[in-house]
C-alpha positions in Angstrom: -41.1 -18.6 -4.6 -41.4 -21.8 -2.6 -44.6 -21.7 -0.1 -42.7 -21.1 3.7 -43.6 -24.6 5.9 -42.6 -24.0 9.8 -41.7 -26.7 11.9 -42.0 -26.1 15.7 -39.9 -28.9 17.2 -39.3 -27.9 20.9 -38.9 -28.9 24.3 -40.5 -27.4 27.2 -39.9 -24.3 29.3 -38.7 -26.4 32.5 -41.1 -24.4 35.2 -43.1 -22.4 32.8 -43.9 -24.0 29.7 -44.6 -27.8 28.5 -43.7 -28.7 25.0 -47.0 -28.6 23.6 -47.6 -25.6 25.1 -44.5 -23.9 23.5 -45.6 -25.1 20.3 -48.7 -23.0 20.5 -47.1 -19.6 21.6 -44.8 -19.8 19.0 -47.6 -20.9 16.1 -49.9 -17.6 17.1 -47.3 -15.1 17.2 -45.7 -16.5 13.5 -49.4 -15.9 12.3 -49.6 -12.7 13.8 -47.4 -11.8 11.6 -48.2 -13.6 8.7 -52.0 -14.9 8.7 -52.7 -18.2 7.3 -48.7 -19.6 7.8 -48.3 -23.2 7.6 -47.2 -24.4 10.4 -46.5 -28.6 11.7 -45.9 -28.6 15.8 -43.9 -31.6 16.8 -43.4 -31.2 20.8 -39.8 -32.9 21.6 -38.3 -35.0 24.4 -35.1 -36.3 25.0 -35.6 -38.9 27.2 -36.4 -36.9 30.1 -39.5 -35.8 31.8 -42.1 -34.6 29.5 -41.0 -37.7 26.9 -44.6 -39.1 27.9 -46.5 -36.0 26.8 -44.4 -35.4 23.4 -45.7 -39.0 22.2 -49.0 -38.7 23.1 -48.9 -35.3 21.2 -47.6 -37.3 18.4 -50.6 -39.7 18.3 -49.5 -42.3 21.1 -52.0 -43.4 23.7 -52.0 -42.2 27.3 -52.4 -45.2 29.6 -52.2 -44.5 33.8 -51.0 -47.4 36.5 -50.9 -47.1 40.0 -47.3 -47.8 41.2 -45.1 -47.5 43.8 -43.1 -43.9 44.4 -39.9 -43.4 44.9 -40.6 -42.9 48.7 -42.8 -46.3 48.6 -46.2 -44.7 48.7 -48.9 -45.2 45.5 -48.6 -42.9 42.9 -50.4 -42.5 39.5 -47.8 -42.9 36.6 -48.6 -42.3 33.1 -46.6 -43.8 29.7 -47.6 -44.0 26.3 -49.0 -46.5 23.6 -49.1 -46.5 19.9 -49.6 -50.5 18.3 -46.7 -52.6 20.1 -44.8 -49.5 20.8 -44.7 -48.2 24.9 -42.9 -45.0 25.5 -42.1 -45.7 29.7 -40.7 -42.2 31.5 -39.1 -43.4 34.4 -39.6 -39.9 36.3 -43.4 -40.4 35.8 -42.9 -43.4 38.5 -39.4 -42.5 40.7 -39.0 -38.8 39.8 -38.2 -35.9 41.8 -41.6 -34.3 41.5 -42.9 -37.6 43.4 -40.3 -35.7 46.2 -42.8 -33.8 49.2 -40.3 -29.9 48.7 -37.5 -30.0 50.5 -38.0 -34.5 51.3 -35.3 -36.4 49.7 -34.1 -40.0 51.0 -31.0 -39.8 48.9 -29.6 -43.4 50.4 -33.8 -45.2 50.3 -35.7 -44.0 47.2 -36.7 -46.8 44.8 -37.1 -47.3 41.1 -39.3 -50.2 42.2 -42.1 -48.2 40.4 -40.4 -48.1 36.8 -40.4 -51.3 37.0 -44.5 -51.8 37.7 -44.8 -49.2 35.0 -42.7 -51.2 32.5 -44.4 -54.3 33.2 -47.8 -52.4 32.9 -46.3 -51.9 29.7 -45.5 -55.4 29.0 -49.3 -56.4 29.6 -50.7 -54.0 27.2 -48.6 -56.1 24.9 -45.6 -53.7 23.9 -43.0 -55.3 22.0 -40.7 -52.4 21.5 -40.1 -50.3 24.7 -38.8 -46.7 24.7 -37.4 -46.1 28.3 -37.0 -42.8 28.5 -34.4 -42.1 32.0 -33.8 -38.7 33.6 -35.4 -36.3 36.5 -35.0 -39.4 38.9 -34.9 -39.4 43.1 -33.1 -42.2 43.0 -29.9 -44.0 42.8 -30.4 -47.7 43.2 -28.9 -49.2 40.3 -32.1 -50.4 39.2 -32.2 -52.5 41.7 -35.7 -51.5 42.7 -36.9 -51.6 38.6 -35.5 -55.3 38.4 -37.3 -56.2 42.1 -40.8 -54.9 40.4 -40.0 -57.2 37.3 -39.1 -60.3 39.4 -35.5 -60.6 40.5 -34.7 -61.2 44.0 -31.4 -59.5 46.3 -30.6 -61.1 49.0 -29.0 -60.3 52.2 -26.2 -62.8 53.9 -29.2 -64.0 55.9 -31.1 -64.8 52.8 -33.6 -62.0 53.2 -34.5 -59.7 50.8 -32.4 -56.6 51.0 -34.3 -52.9 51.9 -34.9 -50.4 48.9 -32.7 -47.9 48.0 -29.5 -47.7 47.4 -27.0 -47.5 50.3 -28.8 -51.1 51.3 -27.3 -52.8 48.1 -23.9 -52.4 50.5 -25.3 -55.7 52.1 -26.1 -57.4 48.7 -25.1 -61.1 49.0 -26.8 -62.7 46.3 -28.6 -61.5 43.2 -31.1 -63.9 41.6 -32.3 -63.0 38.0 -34.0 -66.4 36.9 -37.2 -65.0 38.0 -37.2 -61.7 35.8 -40.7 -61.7 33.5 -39.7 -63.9 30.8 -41.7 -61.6 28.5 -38.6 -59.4 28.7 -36.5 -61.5 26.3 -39.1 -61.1 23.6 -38.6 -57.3 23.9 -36.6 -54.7 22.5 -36.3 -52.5 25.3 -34.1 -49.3 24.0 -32.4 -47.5 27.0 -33.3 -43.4 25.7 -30.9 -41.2 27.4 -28.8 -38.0 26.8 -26.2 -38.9 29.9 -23.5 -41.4 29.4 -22.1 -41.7 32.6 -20.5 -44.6 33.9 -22.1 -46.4 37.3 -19.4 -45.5 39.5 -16.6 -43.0 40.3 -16.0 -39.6 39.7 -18.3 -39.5 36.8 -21.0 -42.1 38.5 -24.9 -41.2 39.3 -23.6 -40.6 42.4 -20.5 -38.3 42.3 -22.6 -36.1 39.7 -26.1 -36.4 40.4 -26.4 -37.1 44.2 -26.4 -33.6 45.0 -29.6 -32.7 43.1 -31.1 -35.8 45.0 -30.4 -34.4 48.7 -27.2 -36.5 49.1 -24.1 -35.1 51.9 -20.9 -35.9 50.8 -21.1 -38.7 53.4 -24.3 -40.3 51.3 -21.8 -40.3 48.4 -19.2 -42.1 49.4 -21.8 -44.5 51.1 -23.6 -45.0 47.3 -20.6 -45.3 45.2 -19.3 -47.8 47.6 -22.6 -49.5 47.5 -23.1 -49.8 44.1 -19.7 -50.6 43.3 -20.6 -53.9 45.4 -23.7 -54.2 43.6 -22.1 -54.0 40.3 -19.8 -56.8 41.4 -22.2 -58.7 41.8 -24.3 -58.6 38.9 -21.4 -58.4 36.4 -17.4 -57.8 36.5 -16.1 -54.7 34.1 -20.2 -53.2 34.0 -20.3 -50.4 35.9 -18.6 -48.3 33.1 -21.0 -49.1 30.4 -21.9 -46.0 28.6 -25.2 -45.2 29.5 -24.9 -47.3 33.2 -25.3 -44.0 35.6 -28.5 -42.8 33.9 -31.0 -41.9 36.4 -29.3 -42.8 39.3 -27.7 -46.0 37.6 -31.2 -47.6 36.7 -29.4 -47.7 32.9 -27.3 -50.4 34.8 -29.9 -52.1 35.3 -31.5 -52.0 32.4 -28.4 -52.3 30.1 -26.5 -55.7 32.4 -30.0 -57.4 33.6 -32.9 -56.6 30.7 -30.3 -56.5 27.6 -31.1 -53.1 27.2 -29.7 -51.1 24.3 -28.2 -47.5 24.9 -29.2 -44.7 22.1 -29.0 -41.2 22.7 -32.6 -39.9 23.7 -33.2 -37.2 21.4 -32.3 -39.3 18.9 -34.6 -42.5 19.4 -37.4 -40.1 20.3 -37.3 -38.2 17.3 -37.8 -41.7 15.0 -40.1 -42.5 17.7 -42.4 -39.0 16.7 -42.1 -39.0 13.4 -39.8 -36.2 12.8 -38.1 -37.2 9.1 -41.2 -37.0 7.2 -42.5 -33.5 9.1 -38.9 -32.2 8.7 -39.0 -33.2 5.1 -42.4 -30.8 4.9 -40.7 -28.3 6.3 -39.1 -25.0 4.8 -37.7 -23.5 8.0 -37.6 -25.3 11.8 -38.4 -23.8 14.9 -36.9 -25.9 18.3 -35.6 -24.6 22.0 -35.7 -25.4 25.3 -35.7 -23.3 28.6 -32.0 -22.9 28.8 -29.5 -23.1 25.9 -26.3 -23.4 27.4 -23.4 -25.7 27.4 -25.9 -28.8 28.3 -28.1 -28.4 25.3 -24.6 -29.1 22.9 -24.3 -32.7 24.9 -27.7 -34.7 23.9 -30.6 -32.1 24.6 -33.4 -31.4 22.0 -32.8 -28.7 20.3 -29.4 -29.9 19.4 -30.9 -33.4 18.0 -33.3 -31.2 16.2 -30.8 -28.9 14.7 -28.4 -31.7 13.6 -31.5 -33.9 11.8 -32.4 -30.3 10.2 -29.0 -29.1 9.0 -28.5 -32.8 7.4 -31.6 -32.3 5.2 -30.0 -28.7 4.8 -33.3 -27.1 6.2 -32.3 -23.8 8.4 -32.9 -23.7 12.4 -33.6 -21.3 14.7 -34.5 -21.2 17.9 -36.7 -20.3 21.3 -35.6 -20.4 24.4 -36.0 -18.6 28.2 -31.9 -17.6 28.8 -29.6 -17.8 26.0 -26.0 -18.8 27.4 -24.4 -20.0 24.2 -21.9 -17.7 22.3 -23.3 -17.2 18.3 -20.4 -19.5 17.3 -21.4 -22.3 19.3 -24.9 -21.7 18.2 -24.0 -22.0 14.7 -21.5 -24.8 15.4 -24.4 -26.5 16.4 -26.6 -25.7 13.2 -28.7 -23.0 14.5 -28.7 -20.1 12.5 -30.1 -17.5 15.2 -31.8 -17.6 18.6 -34.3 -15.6 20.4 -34.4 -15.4 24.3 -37.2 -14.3 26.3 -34.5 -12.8 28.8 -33.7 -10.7 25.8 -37.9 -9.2 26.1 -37.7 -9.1 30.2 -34.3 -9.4 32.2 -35.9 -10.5 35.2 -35.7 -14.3 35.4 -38.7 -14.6 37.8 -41.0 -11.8 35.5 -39.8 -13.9 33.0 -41.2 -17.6 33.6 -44.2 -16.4 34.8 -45.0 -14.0 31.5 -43.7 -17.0 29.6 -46.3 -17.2 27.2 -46.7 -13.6 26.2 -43.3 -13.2 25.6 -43.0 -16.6 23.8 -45.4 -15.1 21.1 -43.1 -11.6 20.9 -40.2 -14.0 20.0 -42.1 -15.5 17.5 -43.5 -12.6 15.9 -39.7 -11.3 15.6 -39.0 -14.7 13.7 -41.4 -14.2 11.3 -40.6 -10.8 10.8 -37.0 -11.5 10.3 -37.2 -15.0 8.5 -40.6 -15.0 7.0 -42.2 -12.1 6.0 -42.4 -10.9 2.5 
């Protein structure tokens, strides 16, 4: 009988649990039940927040910069570094945590700070960046990013226009000749799971304002304002796939930094190293806090279970609330999952007994999958 190899490929528990931290419930309650179990932990990302921490748990190098928040005040921003490679989380530098609770500047925030943490990047000598886009306060278009990195918006007056977003609505001119030239030696790969356009009723701002503190009235004010801004920079752009990412800095990145768009579970999972662990591996292990409709478009676990069911290695998985029927759970090449809400109903008992119950899951996997 073939010696059983786990895999434990998951995201965090948003709010309860990071990746890593997952990882280690689930490998002590599968040798609880079976002592001495091989087992390979491979935190995942998609893109998101919490891609900074699944590279460096991978082997990458944590490097900090001071840069500027998305409310224009310092904050410390971390990425990663392995050789020539950068993984760059854009939330690490314009994020809602950088948000005070209950502060949002829906029409101000920047993303002048993604760019300082790219270009921190770019002086450590990366060659291939990662940019990982999602959990953002802003929706600038970039605007800010491509400011940090050297471009100049102007006003009719000439002067430079104010951060944010509903500001770009008095965008006259936008000069790109001074971007770091270091930027055309780099493949800079755009890592997302949205693919919303710029603008409209599936823009950043139609979809994502809300989350970011924005009335109905700030809407209409930041579609119409980037809408300008993409007229500017480039007719027929603002419905690139990938262009409202993060509150449209995947414009940016795609129209003015040549950018390439690939799904972010996808490029993070070549980034980790997950073919040759996968190909070690007799059964995988992956979740996230939630699987619902969301994880089936781009998230983690999905990725995971795809890569897995190619090498025709069987999935289960982990996960806080479970809001998938079994069909779509096995559309989606997981055999089985285990919910914490399953162990304790209430949500809030839950999260904060994460852990614990994270380790009863497990030991139910091994029981059912491994044992004997």
């Amino acid at each position: 009988m073939e010696t059983a190899r786990v895999l434990v490929a998951a995201d965090k528990f948003k709010g309860s649990l990071t990746a890593v931290q997952v990882a280690e419930r689930v490998t002590a309650g599968l040798r609880r039940v079976v002592p001495g179990l091989a087992v390979e932990t491979l935190p995942v990302a998609d893109g998101g927040d919490g891609t900074v921490a699944a590279a460096v748990a991978a082997g990458f190098e944590r490097r900090e910069a001071r840069v500027t928040g998305p409310l224009g005040d310092p904050v410390t921003a971390a990425y990663a570094l392995r050789g020539d490679t950068a993984v760059v989380e854009m939330a690490e530098a314009s994020g809602l945590q950088h948000l005070p609770d209950g502060v949002f500047a829906p029409l101000t925030a920047t993303t002048y700070g993604s760019g300082e943490l790219l270009k921190a990047a770019l002086e450590a000598g990366a060659t291939t960046i990662v940019f990982g886009v999602g959990g953002s306060a802003t929706t600038d278009g970039g605007a800010g990013m491509l400011a940090a990195l050297g471009a100049r918006f102007l006003d009719a007056d000439g002067k430079p226009v104010a951060p944010g977003g509903g500001p770009l609505a008095t965008l006259a001119e936008a000069d790109l000749s001074g971007l770091d030239p270091r930027l055309k030696d780099v493949d800079l790969i755009l890592a997302s799971d949205v693919d919303n356009p710029l603008t409209g009723p599936k823009g950043a701002p139609e979809v994502y304002g809300r989350q970011k503190g924005a009335s109905e009235e700030d809407i209409a004010v930041l579609d119409a304002a980037l809408t300008h801004y993409a007229s500017i920079l480039g007719p027929d752009t603002a419905a690139l796939p990938g262009a409202g990412a993060a509150g449209g800095i995947g414009y940016g990145a795609l129209v003015a930094l040549g950018a390439r768009f690939r799904p972010g579970i996808e490029v993070m999972l070549d980034v980790l190293g997950f073919a040759p662990a996968l190909a070690r591996a007799t059964l995988v292990i992956t979740g996230e806090g939630s699987l619902d409709e969301q994880t089936l478009h781009g998230k983690a676990p999905a990725g995971v279970a795809a890569a897995a069911r190619a090498a025709g290695i069987e999935v289960v998985a982990v996960c806080g609330r479970l809001a998938l029927p079994p069909e779509a759970l096995e559309k989606a090449g997981i055999r089985r999952a285990y919910a914490l809400a399953e162990l304790e109903p209430d949500p809030a008992v839950s999260m904060a007994q994460a852990g614990p119950l994270l380790e009863r899951a497990a030991e139910s996997i091994a029981r059912d999958f491994l044992a004997g």
